[in-house]
C-alpha positions in Angstrom: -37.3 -52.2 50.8 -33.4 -51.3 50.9 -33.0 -53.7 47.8 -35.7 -51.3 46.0 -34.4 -48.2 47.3 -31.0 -49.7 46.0 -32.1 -49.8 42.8 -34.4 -46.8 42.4 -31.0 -45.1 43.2 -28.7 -46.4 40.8 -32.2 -45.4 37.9 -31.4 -42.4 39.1 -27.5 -42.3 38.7 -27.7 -44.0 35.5 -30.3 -42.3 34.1 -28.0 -38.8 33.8 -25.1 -40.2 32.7 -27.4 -42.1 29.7 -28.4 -38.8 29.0 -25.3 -36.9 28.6 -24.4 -39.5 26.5 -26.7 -38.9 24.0 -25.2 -36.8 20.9 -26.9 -33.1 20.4 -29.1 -32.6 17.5 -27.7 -31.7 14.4 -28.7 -28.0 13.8 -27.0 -25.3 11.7 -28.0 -22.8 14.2 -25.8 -24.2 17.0 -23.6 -21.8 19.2 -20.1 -22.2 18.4 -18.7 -24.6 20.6 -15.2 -23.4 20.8 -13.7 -22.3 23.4 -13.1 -18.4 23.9 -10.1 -16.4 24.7 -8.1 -13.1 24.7 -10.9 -10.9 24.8 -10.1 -7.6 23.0 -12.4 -4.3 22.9 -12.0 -2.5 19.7 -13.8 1.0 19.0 -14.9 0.6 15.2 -15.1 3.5 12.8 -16.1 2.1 9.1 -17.1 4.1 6.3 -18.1 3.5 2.9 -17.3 6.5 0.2 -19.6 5.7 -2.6 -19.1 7.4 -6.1 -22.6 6.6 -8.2 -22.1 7.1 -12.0 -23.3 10.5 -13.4 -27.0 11.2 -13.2 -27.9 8.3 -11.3 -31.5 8.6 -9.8 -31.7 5.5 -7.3 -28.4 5.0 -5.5 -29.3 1.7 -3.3 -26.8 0.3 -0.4 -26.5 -2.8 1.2 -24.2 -3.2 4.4 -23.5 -6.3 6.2 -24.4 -5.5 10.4 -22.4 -7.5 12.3 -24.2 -9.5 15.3 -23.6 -10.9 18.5 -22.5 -14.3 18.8 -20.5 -16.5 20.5 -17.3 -15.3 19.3 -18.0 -11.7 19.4 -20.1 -9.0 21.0 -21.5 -5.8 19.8 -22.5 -2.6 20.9 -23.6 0.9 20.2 -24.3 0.9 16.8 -25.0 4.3 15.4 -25.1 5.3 11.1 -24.4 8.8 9.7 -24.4 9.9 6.0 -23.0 12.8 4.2 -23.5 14.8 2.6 -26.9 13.2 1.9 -29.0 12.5 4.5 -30.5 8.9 4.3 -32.0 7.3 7.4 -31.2 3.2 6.8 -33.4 0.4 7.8 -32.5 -3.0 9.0 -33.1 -6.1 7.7 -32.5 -10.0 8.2 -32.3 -11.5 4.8 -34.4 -15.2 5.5 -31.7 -17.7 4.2 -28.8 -17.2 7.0 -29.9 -14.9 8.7 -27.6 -12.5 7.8 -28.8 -8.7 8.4 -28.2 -5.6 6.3 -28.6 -1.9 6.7 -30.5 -0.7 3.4 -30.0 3.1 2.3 -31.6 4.6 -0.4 -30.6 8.1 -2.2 -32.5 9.9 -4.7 -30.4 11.8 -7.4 -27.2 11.5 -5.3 -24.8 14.6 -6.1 -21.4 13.4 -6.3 -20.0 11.1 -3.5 -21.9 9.8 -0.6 -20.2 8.9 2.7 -22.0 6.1 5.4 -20.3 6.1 8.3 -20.7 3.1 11.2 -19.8 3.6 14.6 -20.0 0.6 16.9 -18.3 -1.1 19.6 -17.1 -5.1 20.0 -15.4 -7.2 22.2 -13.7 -10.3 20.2 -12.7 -13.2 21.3 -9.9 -15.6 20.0 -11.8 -19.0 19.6 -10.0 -22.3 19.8 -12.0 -25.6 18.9 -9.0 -28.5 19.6 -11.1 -30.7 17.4 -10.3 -34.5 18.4 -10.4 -36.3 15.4 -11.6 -39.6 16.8 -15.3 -37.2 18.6 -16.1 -36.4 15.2 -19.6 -38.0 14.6 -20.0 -39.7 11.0 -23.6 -38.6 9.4 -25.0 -40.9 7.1 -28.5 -38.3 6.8 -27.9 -34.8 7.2 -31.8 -33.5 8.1 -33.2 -31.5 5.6 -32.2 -27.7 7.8 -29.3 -28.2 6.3 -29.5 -28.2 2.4 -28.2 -24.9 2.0 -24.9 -26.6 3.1 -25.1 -29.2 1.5 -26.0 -29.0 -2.3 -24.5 -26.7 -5.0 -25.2 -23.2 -5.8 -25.0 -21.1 -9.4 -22.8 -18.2 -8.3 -20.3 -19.4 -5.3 -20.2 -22.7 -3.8 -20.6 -24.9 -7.4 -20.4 -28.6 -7.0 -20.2 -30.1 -10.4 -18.8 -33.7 -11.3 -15.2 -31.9 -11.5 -15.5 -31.8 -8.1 -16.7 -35.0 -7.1 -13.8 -36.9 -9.4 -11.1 -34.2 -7.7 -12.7 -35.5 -4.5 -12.2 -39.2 -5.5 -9.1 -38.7 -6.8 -7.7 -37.1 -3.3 -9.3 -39.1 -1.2 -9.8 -42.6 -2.9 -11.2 -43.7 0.0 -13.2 -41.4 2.3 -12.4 -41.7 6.3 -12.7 -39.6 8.9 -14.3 -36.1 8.3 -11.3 -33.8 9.7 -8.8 -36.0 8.0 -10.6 -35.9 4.7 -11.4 -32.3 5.0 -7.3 -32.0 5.8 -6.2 -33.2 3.0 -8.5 -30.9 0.7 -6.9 -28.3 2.7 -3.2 -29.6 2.2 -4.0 -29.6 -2.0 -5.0 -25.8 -1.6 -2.1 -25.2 0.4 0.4 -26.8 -2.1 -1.0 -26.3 -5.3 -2.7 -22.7 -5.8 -1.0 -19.5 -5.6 -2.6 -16.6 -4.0 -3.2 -13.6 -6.4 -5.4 -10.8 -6.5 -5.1 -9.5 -9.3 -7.0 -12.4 -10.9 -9.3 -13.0 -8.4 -13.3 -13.3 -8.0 -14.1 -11.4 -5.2 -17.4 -14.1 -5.2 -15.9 -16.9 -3.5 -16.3 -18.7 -6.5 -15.4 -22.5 -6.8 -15.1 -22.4 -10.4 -12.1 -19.8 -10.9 -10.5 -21.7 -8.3 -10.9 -25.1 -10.0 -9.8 -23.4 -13.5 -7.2 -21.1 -12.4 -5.5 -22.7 -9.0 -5.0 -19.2 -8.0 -7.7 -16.1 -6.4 -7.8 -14.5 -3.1 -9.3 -15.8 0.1 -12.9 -16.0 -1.1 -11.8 -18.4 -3.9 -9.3 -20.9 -1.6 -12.6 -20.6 0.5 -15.1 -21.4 -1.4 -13.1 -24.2 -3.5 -13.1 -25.7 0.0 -16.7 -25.6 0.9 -17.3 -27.0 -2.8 -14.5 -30.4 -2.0 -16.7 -30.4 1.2 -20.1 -30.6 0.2 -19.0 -33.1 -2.4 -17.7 -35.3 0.4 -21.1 -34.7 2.0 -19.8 -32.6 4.2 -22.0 -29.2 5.3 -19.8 -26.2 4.7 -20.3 -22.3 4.3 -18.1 -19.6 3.2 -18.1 -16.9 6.4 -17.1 -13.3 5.4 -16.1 -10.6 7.9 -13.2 -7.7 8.7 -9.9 -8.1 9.6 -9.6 -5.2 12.6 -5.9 -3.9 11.8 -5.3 -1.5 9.0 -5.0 -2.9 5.8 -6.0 -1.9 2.3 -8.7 -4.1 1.9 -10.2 -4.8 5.1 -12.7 -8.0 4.1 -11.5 -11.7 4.2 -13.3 -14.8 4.8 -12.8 -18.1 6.0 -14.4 -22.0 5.6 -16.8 -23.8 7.6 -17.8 -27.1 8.5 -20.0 -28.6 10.4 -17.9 -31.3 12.5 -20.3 -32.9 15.5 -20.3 -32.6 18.1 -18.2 -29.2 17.8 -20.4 -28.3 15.1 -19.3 -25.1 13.3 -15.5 -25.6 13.0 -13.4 -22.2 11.4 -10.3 -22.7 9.3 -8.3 -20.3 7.4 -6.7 -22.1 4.7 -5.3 -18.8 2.8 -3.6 -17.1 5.8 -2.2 -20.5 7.3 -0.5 -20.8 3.4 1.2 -17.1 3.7 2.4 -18.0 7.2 4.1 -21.3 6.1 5.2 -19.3 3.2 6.7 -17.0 5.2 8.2 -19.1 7.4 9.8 -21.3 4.5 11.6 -18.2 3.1 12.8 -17.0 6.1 16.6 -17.4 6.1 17.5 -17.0 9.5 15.7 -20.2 10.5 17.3 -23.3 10.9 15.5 -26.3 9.2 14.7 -27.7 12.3 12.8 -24.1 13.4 11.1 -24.3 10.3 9.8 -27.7 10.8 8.6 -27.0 14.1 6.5 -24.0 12.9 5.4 -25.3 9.6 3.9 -28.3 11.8 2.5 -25.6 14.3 0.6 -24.2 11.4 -0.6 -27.1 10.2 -1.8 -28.2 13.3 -3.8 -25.2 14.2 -5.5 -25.1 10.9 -6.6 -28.5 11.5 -7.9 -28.1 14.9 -9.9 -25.0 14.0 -8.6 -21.6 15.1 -10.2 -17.8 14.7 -8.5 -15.1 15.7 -9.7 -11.9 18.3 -8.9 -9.9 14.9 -11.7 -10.7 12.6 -15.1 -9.8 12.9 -18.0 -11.7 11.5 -20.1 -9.6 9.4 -21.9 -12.8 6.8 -22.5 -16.0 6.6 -22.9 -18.7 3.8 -23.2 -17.7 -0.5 -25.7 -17.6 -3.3 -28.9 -15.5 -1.2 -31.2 -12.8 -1.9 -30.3 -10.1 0.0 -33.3 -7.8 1.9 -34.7 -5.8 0.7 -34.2 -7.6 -2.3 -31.5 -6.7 -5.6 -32.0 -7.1 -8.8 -30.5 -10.2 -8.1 -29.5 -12.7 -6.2 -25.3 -11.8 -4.3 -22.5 -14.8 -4.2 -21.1 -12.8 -1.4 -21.2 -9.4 0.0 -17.7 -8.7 1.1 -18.3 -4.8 2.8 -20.9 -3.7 0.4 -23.5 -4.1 -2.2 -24.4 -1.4 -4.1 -26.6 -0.6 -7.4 -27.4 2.9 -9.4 -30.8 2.4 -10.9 -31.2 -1.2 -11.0 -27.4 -2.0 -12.0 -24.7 -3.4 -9.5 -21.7 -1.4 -9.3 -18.5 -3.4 -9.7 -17.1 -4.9 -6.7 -13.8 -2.9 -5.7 -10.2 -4.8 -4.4 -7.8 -2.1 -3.5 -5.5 -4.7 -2.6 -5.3 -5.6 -6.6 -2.2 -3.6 -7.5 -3.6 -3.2 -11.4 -6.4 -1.1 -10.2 -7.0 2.7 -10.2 -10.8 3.7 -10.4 -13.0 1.8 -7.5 -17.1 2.1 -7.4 -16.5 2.4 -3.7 -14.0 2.5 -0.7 -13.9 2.1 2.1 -11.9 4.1 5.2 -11.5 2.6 8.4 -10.2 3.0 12.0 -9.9 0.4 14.9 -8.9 1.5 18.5 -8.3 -1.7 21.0 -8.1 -1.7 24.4 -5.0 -3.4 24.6 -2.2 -4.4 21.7 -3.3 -7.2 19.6 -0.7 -9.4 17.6 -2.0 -10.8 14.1 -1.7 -13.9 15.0 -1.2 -15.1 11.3 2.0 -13.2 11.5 3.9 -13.0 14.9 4.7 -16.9 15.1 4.5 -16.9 18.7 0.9 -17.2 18.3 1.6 -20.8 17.2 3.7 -21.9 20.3 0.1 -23.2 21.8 0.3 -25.5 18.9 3.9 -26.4 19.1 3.3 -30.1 19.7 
């Protein structure tokens, strides 16, 4: 009877432990699994001044909502428009899930303003990915094609791609390492511009041109990835500090167990720009820090600065365009059936914009940006 008991009990003590060892199902819906930080409350005031062409009948607006997640929380979303009044609706669009509020204005008069007013607490999210817990996949299930294959618009993965991917990486090892050294090629051989730059994430200027802004380093990135059979998604959102163009975006992949893994491969090139000019370091100092960046890139890093508004390229957006969006960066907007052109105040070239936007973000405490004070990367210092 003890000898039964005996055993019953160590079932029971193994049976747990068996358990936990198990891996988690593969899902592209999965939580982040980073771990969160340096909460910061930010009162957000966004608004989109929209100037439709003469005589336009239809004015139609699509703005990304951000939404609650494990990175960020929000709260007390309220929408005004002037002069025109325009009730929006909200909608999810099926692909990512990413939602939208849809205005409509018939024979618009001159400029319309759509104001935003909402509240969120961010959190810096740090993933201190261990190379040697990432899980090889040999069959991706079927959830997550939209990751996986190439699109028409963003994310294109043609040959060019799989021989650059062959010719980096000859011989295909670990994921974070393989996915590094894609990074380090960005990093070393494009130049960031915008001034010739997409603004659609797309794959294909970056491949051409070895030069865009964030949304082509990005989604050059995701196309290596996917080559590599790698799930990977373009994520677009707000940076909440002033700044003349408020969107940038960042890369995904999907890295079992931690899932989705963030890494900001245009930022981390500025700051070890930076850090390379800077004449008052030593060469030791700027060793130490150019390894500190590199080592937080790597290990996946978002800061309590950006706010996820999108995620993934190359949907339908609902209700539904005329067509199909690569991205939507703070808007999408048509005037009777046609998309007006997508704006980049940051472009120094440019005078005339379809749309701006104005913005204001009040924290409840100082917040650094962490891909400028270089203190941020003493965590990393290793």
């Amino acid at each position: 009877m003890r000898r039964f008991c005996a055993c019953c009990l160590l079932l029971f003590a193994v049976g747990p432990v068996a358990a936990a060892d198990e891996p988690a199902p593969l899902d592209p819906a999965q939580p982040y699994q980073a771990n969160r930080s340096e909460p910061v409350r930010y009162n957000v005031d966004f608004s989109i001044v929209v100037t439709p062409p003469y005589h336009t009948h239809k004015l139609k607006v699509w703005i990304p909502v951000p939404q609650s997640s494990a990175g960020q929380e929000v709260a007390n979303s309220g929408w005004s428009t002037f002069p025109q009044d325009a009730e929006p609706t909200l909608h999810v669009e099926p692909k990512y899930g990413n939602k939208f509020a849809y205005f409509e204005f018939d024979d618009p008069q001159g400029a319309q303003i759509i104001r935003h007013r909402f509240q969120v607490t961010v959190w810096q999210l740090d993933w201190k990915i261990d190379p040697q817990q990432i899980r090889h996949v040999k069959t991706w299930p079927a959830t997550f094609a939209s990751y996986l294959g190439g699109e028409s618009q963003a994310v294109v993965v043609d040959p060019r791609f799989h021989q650059l991917a062959e010719q980096l990486i000859p011989t295909p090892g670990n994921p974070l390492e393989n996915m590094g050294s894609i990074m380090d090629y960005v990093i070393r051989d494009f130049q960031y511009d915008h001034v010739d730059a997409s603004l659609q994430a797309s794959s294909l200027h970056a491949l051409n041109n070895h030069h865009g802004h964030c949304s082509d380093y990005h989604g050059f990135c995701a196309s290596m990835g996917r080559a590599l059979g790698y799930p990977t998604r373009v994520t677009y959102g707000i940076s909440l500090f002033p700044k003349n163009s408020p969107s940038h975006c960042k890369l995904e992949a999907y890295l079992p167990p931690y899932g989705w893994v963030s890494f900001d491969v245009s930022e981390t090139q500025k700051l070890m720009a930076a850090v390379q000019k800077d004449e008052t370091l030593s060469d030791a100092d700027k060793n130490r820090l150019l390894t500190a960046a590199k080592n937080r890139l790597t290990s996946g890093f978002r800061e309590n600065s950006w706010l996820l508004q999108t995620q993934g390229t190359d949907y339908e957006l609902a209700p539904k365009a005329s067509r199909p969006v690569p991205v939507v960066r703070t808007a999408y907007i048509e005037a009777d059936g046609v998309p007006l052109p997508e704006p980049d105040p940051a472009n120094v070239e440019k005078k005339e914009f379809a749309w701006m936007t104005v913005h204001k973000y009040v924290s409840d405490r100082p917040v650094i940006n962490a891909f400028k004070d270089r203190k941020s990367l003493d965590a990393y210092d290793k």
